[in-house]
C-alpha positions in Angstrom: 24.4 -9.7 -9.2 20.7 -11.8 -9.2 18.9 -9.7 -11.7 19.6 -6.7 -14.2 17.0 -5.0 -16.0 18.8 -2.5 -18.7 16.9 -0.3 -20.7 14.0 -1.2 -20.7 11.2 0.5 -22.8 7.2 -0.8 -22.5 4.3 -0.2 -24.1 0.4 -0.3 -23.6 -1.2 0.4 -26.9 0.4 4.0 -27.5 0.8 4.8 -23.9 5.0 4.8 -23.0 4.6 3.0 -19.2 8.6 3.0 -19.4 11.4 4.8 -21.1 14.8 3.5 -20.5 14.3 2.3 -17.2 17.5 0.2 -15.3 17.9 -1.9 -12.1 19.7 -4.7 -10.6 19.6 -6.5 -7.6 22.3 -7.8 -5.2 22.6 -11.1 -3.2 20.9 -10.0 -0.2 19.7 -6.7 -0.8 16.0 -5.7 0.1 14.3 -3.2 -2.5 11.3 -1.3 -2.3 9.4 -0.2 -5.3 7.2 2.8 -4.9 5.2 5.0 -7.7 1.8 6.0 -8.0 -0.8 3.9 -9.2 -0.9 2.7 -12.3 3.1 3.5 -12.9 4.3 0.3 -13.6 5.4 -1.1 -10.5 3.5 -4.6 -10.4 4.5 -5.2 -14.3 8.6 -4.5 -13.6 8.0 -7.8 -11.0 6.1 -9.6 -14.2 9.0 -8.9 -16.4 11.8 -10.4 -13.9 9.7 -13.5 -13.6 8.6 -13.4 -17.1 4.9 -12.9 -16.6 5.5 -9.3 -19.5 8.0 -9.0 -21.6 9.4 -5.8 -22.4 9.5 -3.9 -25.6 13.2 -3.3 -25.9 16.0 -4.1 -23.1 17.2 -6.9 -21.8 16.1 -8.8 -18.4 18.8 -11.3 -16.9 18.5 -13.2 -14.2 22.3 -15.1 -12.7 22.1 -18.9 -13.7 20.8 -21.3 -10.9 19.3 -18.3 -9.0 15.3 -19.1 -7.8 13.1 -16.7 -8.4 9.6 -16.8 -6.2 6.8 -14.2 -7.0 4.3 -13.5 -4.5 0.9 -11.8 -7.0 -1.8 -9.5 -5.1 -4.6 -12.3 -6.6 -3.5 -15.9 -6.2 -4.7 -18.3 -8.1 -7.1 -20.9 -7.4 -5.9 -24.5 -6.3 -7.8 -27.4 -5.8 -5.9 -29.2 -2.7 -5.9 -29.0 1.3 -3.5 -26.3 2.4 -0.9 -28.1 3.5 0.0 -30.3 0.4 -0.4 -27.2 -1.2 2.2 -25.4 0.8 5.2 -28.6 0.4 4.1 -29.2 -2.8 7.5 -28.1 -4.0 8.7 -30.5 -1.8 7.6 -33.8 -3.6 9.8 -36.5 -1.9 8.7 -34.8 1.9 5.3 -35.0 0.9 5.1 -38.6 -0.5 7.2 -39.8 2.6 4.7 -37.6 4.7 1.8 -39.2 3.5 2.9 -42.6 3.6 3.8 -42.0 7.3 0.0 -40.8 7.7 -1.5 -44.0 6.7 1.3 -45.7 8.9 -0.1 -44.0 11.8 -3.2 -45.2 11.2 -2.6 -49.2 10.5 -0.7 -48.4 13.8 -4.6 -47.7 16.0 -5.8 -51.1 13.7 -5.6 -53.7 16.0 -6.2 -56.2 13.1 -2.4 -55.2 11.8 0.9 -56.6 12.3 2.0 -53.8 14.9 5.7 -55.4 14.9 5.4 -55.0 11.2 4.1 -51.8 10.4 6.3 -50.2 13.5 9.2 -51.7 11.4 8.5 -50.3 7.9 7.3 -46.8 10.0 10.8 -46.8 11.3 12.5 -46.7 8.2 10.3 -44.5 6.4 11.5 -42.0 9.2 15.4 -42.2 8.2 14.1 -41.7 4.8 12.4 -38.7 5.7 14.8 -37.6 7.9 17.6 -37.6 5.0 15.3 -36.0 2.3 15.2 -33.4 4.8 11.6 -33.5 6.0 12.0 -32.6 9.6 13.5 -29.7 9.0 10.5 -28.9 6.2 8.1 -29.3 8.6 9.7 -27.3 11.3 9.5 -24.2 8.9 6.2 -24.9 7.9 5.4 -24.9 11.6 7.4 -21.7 12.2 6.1 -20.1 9.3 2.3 -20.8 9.6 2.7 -19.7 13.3 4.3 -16.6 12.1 1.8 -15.8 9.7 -1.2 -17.0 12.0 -2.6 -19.6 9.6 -1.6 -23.1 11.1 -5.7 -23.8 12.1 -5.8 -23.6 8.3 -3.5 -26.6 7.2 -6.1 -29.2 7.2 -8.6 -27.3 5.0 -9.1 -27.2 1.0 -7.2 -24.1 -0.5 -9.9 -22.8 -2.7 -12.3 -22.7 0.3 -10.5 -20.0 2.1 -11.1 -16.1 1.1 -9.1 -14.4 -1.0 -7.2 -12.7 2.2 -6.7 -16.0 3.4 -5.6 -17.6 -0.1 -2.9 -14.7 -0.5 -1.4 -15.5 2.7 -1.1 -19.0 2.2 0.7 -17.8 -1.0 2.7 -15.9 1.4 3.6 -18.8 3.8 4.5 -21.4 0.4 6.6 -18.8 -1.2 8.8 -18.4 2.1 8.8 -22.3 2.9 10.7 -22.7 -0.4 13.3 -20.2 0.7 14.0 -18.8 -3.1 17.2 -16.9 -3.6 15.2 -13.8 -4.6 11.4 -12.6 -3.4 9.5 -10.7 -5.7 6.5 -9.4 -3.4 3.4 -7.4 -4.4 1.8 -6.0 -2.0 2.5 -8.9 0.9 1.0 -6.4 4.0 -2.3 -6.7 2.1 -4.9 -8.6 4.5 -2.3 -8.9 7.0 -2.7 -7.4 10.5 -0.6 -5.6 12.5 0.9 -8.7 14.2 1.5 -10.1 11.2 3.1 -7.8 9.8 5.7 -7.3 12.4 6.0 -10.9 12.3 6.8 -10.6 8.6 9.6 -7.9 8.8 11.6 -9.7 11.2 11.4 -12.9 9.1 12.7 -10.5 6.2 15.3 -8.9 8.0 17.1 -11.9 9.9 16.2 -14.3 6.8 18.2 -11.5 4.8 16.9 -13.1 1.1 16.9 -10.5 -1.6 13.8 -8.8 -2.0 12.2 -6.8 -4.0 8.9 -5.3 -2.8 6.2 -3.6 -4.4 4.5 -1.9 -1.3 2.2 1.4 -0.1 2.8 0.8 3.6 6.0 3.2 4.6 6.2 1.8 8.4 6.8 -1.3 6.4 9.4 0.0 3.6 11.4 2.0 6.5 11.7 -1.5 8.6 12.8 -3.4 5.9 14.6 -2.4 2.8 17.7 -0.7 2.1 16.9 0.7 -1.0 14.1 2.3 -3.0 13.2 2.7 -6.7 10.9 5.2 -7.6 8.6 5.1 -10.6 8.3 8.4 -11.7 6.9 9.6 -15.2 8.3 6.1 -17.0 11.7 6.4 -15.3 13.5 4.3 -12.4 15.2 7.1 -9.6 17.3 4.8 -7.1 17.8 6.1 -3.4 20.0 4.5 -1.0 18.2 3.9 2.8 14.5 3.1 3.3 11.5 5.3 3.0 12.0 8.0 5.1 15.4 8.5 3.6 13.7 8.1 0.2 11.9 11.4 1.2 14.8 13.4 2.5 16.7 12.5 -0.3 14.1 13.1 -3.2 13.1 16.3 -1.4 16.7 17.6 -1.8 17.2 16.7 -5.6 13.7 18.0 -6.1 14.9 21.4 -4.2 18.3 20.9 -6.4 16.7 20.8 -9.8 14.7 23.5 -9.1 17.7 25.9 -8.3 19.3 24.1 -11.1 16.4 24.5 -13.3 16.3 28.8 -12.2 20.0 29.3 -12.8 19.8 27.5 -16.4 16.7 29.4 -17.3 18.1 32.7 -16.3 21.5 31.6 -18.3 19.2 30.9 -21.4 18.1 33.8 -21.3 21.0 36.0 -21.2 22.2 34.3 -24.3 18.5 34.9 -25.7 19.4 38.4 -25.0 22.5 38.8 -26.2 22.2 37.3 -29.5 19.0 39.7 -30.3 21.2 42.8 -29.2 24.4 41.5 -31.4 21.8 40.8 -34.6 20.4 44.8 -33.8 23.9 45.9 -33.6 25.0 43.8 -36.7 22.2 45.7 -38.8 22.3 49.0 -37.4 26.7 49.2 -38.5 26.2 46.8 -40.9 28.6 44.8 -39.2 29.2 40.9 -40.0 31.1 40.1 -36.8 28.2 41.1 -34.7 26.2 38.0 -36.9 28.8 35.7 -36.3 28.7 36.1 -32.7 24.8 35.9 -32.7 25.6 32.9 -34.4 28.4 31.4 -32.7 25.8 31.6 -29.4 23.2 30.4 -31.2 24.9 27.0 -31.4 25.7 27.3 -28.1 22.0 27.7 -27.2 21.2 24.8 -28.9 23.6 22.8 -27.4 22.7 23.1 -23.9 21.8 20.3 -22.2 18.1 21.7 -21.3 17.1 21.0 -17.7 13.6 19.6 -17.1 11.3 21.8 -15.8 10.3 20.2 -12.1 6.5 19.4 -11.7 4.7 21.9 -9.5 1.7 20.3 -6.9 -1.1 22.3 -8.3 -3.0 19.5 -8.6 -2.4 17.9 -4.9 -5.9 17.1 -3.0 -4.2 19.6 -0.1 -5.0 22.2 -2.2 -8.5 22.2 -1.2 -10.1 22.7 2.1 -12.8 21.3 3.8 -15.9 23.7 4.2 -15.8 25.6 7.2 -18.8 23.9 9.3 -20.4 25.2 13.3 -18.5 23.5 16.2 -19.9 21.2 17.8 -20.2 21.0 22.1 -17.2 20.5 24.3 -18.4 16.2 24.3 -18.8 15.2 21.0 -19.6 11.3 21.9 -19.7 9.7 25.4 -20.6 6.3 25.5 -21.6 4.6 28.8 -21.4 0.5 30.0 -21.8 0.3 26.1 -21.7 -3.8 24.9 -22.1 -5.1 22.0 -22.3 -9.0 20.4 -21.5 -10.6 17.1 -23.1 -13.3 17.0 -22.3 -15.4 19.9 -19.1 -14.0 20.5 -19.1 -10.7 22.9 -17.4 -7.7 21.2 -17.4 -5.3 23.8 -19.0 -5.0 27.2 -19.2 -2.3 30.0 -16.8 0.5 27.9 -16.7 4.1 28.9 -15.1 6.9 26.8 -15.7 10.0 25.7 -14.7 11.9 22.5 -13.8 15.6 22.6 -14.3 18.3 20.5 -11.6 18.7 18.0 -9.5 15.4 19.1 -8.2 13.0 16.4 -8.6 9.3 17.3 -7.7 6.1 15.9 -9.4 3.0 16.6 -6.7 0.1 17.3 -6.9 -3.6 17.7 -6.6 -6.8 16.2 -8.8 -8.0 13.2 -12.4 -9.4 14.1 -12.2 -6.8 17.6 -14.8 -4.5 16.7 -13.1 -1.5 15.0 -15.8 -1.1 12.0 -18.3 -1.9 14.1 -18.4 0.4 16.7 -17.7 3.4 14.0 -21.4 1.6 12.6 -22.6 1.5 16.5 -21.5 5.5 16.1 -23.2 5.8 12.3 -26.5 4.0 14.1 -26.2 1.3 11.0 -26.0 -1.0 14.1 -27.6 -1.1 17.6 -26.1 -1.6 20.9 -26.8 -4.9 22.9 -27.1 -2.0 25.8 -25.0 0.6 27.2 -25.5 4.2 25.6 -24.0 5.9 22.8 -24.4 9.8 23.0 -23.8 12.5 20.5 -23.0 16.0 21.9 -24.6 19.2 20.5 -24.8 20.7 17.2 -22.7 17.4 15.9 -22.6 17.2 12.0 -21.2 13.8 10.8 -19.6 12.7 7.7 -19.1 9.4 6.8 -16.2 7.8 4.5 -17.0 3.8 4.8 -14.6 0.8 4.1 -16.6 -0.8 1.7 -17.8 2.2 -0.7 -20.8 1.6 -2.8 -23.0 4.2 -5.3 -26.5 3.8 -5.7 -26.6 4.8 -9.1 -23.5 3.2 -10.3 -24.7 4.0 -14.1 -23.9 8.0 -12.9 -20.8 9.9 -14.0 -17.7 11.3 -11.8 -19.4 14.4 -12.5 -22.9 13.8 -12.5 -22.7 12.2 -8.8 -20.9 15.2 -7.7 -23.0 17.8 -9.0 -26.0 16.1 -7.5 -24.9 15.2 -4.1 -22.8 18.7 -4.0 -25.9 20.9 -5.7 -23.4 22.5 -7.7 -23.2 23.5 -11.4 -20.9 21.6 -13.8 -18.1 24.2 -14.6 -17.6 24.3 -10.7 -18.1 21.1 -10.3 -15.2 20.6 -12.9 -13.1 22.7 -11.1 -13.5 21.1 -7.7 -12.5 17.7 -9.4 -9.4 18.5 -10.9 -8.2 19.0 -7.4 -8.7 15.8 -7.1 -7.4 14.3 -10.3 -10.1 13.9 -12.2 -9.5 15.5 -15.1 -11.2 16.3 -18.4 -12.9 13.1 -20.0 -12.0 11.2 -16.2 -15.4 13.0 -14.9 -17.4 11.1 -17.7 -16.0 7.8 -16.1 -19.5 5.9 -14.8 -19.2 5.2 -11.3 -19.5 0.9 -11.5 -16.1 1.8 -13.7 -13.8 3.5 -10.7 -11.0 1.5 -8.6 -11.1 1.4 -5.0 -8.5 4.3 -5.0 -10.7 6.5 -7.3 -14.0 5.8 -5.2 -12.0 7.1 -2.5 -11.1 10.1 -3.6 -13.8 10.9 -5.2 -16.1 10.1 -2.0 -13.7 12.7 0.1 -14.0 15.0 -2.6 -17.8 15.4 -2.0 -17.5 15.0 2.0 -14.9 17.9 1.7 -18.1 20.4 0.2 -19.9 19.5 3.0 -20.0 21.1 6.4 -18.8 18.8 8.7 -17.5 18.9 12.4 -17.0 15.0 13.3 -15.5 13.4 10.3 -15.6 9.3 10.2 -13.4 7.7 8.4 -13.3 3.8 7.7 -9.7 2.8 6.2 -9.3 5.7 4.4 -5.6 5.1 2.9 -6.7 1.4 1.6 -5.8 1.0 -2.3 -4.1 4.4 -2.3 -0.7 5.3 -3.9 1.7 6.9 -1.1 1.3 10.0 -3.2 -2.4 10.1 -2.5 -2.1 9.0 0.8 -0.1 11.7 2.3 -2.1 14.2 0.4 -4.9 12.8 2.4 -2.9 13.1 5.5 -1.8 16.7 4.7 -6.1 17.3 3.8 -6.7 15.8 7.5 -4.1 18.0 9.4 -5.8 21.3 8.4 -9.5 19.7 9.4 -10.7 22.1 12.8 -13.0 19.3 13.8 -13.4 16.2 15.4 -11.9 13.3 13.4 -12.3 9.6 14.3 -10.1 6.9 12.1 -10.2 3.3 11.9 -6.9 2.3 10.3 -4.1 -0.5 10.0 -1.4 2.1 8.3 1.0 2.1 11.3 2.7 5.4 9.3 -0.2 7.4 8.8 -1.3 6.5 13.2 2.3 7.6 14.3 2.1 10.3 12.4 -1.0 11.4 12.4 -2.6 10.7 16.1 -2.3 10.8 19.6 -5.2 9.7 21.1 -6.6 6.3 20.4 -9.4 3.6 21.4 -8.0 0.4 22.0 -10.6 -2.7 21.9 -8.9 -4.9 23.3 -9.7 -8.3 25.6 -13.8 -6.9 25.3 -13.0 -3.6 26.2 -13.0 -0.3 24.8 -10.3 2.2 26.6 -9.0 5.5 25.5 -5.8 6.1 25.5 -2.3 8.4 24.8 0.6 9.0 23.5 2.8 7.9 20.3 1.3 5.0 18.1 4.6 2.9 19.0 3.7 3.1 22.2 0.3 2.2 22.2 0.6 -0.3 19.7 2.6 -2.9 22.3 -0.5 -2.9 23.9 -2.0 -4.9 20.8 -2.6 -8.9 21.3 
């Protein structure tokens, strides 16, 4: 066993985050931890590698075993990339610098060739015994993988913040640890990445223990999944879609258990008030006693919790029922479109049809947000024609969500965007988890999960019929996420989607605009098909 976490309690202030939560982890066993937001699942990774400490319980980690932790915000380091990346790897990266200014004596024709080749030579054995080779054959391998190679040469705290956390990715693997502890590693990774990344976890078989929202991910690589739930750990054997099955069953079993108990209860309830009537009405003692005796029976009982009902699931609500549009709801014609001096798109057809849900697929840097703002008119076309069919009514969820009052309220930007009254208003919230004192949360205040939801909530009181949505699942808990998805199968209109959650295209679409190689093609059929069409 690599690490055992045993009953362990934490604390925020007065807030109970867990309550006698266990795990361990085997050599070679890949975990996923799910939960909703703000359920502990980052800080159980912080504890193993000693980053929180917990309140009460004990964290032990088997002697010798190498622990590497991969954050969601890396921290800054002033260095080029690739020292960066080996600098676990101290006596490869001496030897490999001092074979770098070698190679350059060697192009010096003022130097002792004869000498230098000599002292190059044996610097080689040296680095070929301390292992180096086969360093920088991983390193090669690795920054292939992960599509970052063209980034070796430049200084770590120039690149983005994507960029940085990938690098963190890359290092973390080069040092081949005997246990990963990865928080969120799909975020600002592509598709091809991504794949790239599950096969390296899978034939590398390290134990892993993941901290992820992207199911296609979970159900390709782990074989187990802890679920955060209400401050305790619930272990299920398999990978996500198992997860569900399972959960769904001992959800469906502690309800029946839960009915059966309750109906139990009160039969005894019963029985004890008719034994304490009949005691008084004979004035007979054995009747108490036996109101007694089940008394203490009652109070034994082991009560069963009662299972939480989805009143408050976003599915609940329904989007407002809005006129259809035409038959066409977008064509676009010999449409082209430039970034810059690169070419986007050139000479596209396609048309959209009334009530057809579409994904927009393609590698990063393709076009995808663009051409939803080419559709929004917040960009023009280069030429080509973008057409909307009759009677269209758009609404608009963007990737990159900003309020123009951000000093406004929850409830506040609701009631004004919505023109509805506050007690409604109210209502309409808590369908979206915004409960109470939430709706008095200033806007400049929300996370990116929170501006989502609350940005559906008010597209959902509007009457819509082609519904854009930029990245919708980003920052969301699973939870949240398929009670999105669940929102989007019961919407009658025409929805367009640019996402990278390869769960929520397979199961939510089956048409799709590919840009891909400067062109914009419709297509059909399962995402996992499509999706090999992807450079």
């Amino acid at each position: 066993m690599l690490i055992q976490l045993q009953g362990i309690e934490k604390n925020y202030s007065t807030y109970p985050l867990f309550e006698n939560v266990s795990l361990k982890v085997e050599a070679g066993e890949r975990i996923g931890i799910v939960g909703t937001n703000g359920s502990g699942k980052s800080t159980i990774l912080k504890m193993i590698i000693g980053l929180e400490s917990a309140d009460k319980g004990t964290v032990s980690i088997q002697k010798n075993a190498v622990v590497g932790y991969l954050a969601q915000v890396p921290e800054t380091e002033e260095t080029v990339v690739r020292e960066y990346l080996l600098a676990s790897f101290d006596r490869v990266n001496h030897l490999h610098k001092q074979l770098k200014v070698l190679e350059q004596k060697m192009c010096d024709p003022e130097e002792d060739l004869e000498k230098t080749l000599g002292r190059y030579g044996k610097l080689q054995e040296e680095f070929e015994t301390a292992g180096g080779y086969e360093v920088e054959s991983r390193l090669e391998m690795i920054t292939n993988g992960l599509m970052v190679a063209h980034l070796l040469d430049q200084s770590f705290n120039a690149l983005s913040g994507g960029e940085q956390t990938i690098i963190n990715l890359a290092r973390i693997l080069l040092q081949q640890k005997d246990v990963l502890l990865l928080d969120e590693p799909t975020n600002h990774l592509d598709v091809q990445r991504i794949r790239w990344l599950e096969g390296y976890l899978v034939h590398e078989k390290t134990a892993c223990v993941i901290v992820s929202h992207d199911r296609q991910f979970l159900n390709n690589v782990v074989g187990k999944i802890i679920e955060i739930e209400d401050g305790q750990a619930w272990t299920y054997s398999g990978n996500y879609t198992a997860y569900k099955e399972q959960k769904e069953a001992r959800i469906e079993k502690l309800r029946k258990d839960f009915a059966e108990q309750q109906k139990e209860i009160q039969k005894m309830k019963l029985a004890i008030r008719r034994f304490r009537q009949w005691g008084h009405e004979g004035d007979n003692e054995k009747f108490f006693k036996k109101a007694k005796e089940l008394e203490r029976r009652l109070e034994k009982i082991q009560k069963i919790p009662k299972p939480k009902e989805d009143t408050s699931k976003l599915g609940s609500k329904n989007f407002q029922k809005s006129d259809r549009s035409g038959k066409e709801v977008l064509l676009a014609k010999k449409i082209r479109k430039n970034f810059g001096s690169r070419q986007l798109f050139a000479e596209s057809d396609f048309a959209i049809y009334w009530k057809e849900h579409l994904a927009i697929i393609g590698e990063n840097g393709t076009g995808k947000t663009t051409l939803m703002k080419l559709i929004m008119e917040e960009e023009a076309l280069d030429s080509g024609e973008l057409k909307l069919g009759s009677k269209v009514t758009i609404g608009y969820l963007p990737q990159m969500i900003a309020f123009e009052q951000p000093q406004r309220t929850i409830l506040q930007e609701f009631m004004y965007e919505c023109s509805l009254g506050e007690q409604e208003s109210r209502r309409l919230l808590a369908g979206y988890s915004f409960y109470k004192d939430d709706v008095m949360t200033q806007l400049r205040f929300l996370s990116g999960g929170e501006k989502v939801r609350l940005e559906l909530a008010k597209l959902m009181q509007k009457q819509v019929n082609f519904l854009l949505l930029d990245e919708p699942t980003n920052h969301l808990d699973i939870e949240t996420r398929e009670e999105i998805e669940e929102i989007l199968e019961e919407f009658e209109g025409t929805l367009l989607t640019v996402s990278h959650d390869r769960f929520f295209l397979e199961k939510m679409f089956q048409h799709f605009l590919l840009i891909d190689e400067q062109q914009v093609t419709k297509l059909s059929g399962n995402y996992s098909d499509i999706s090999t069409l992807e450079k």
